[in-house]
Residue, then its C-alpha position, 0 to 999 in steps of 0.5 A: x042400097x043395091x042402086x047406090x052400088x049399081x051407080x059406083x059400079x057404073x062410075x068405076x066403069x065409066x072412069x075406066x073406059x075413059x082412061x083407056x080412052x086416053x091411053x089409046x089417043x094419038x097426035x096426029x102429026x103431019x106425013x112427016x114432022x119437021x127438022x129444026x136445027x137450034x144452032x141455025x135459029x135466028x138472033x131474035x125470036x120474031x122471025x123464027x116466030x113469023x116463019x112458024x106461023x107461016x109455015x103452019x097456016x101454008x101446011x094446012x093447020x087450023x087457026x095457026x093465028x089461034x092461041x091461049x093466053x094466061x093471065x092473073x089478077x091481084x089474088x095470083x090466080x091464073x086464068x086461060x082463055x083461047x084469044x087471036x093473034x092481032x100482029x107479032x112486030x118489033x113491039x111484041x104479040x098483038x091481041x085485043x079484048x075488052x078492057x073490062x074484061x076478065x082478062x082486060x081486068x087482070x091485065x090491069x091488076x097485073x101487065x104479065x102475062x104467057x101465050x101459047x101456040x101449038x100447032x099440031x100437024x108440024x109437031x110444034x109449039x110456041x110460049x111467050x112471056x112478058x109485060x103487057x101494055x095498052x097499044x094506045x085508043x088510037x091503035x086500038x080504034x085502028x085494030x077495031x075498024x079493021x075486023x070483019x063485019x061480024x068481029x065488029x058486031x061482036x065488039x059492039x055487043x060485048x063492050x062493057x059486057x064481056x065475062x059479065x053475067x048473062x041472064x038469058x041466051x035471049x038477051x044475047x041475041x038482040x044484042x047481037x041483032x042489035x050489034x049488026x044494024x049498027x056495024x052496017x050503019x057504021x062500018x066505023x063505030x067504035x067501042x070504047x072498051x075496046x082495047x088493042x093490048x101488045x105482049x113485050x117479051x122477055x121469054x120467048x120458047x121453041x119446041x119442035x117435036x123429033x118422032x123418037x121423042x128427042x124434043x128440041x127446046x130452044x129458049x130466048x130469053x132478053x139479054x140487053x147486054x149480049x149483041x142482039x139483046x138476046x140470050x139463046x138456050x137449049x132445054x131439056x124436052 
């Protein structure tokens, strides 16, 4: 009895600790976080989106082309992963997966689905909302042969494999073993699975952090009928 109370005490200790743990972390911001004036935003939110991420990988930040993406299947349950952004143009954001997939899968059953920046030294952070298509086998061939060597391995091996179950950490390596000889016999292989996907939104969110915590949020949200075909709105942090 007495090591059943040990272990609950050691538990509420342990809980504890990690609270106070997260009371006391602090976002490390740039020497200075931004100032971002909503009302000298662009018209559309692609170039606003461009100047961020350029102005986060020129400031140093880690993986600005990093960014989460939601899906939900049939069944309305959502799943996150953290996947690389391809190319943002008039099209919309651009990533790849394989179609057979978790998030391939769910993108089947559902084409919606949100992506999520946040880039921490400026303070600020990017969502985006909308229909998801297939960019096409010829696109995504293109996408593929021009990934690194090792991204090329990789989409070798996971063709069709991807978010399965894997039954040893060996069996993971020679695939890989196997992946790289035939990305360096065939720089061009291609991996039929493999599927370049474009996010066409109809949301897009701004939100700058301001260091007395008066966030700024500036929305667009796709207007057909207003000029530009898009509608600007600010919400409350």
């Amino acid at each position: 009895m007495s090591d059943v109370r040990d272990e609950a005490a050691d538990d509420r200790a342990e809980a504890q600790a990690f609270r106070e743990l997260l009371r006391g972390l602090r976002v490390p911001h740039g020497a200075e976080l931004p100032v971002f004036d909503p009302a000298r935003a662009p018209g559309a939110p692609l170039p606003l989106f461009r100047r961020w991420l350029r102005e986060a990988a020129e400031g140093g930040e880690p993986g600005p082309h990093t960014m989460m993406l939601a899906t939900a299947g049939a069944d309305g349950r959502p799943s996150l992963r953290t996947v690389m952004l391809h190319d943002a143009d008039a099209r919309g954001w651009h990533f790849g997966t394989h179609r057979t997939s978790r998030k391939g899968r769910e993108l089947a059953e559902h084409p919606y689905a949100s992506l999520g920046f946040h880039w921490m030294l400026p303070g600020r952070q990017v969502r985006i909302s909308g229909r998801v298509t297939e960019a096409g086998a010829e696109a995504s061939a293109a996408d593929l042969r021009g990934r690194s060597p090792a991204a090329l391995a990789a989409a070798l091996a996971g063709a069709g494999r991807q978010s399965a179950v894997l039954g040893s950490y060996e069996e993971l390596e020679r695939a890989f073993a196997d992946a790289r000889q035939r990305a360096g016999r065939e720089p061009d292989a291609t991996a039929p699975t493999w599927t370049l996907y474009v996010l066409e939104p109809d949301e897009v969110e701004f939100y700058q952090e301001e260091a007395r915590r008066r966030h700024v949020r500036l929305r667009y949200r796709r207007a057909p009928e207003e000029r530009g075909g898009w509608r600007r709105e600010l919400l409350w942090p």
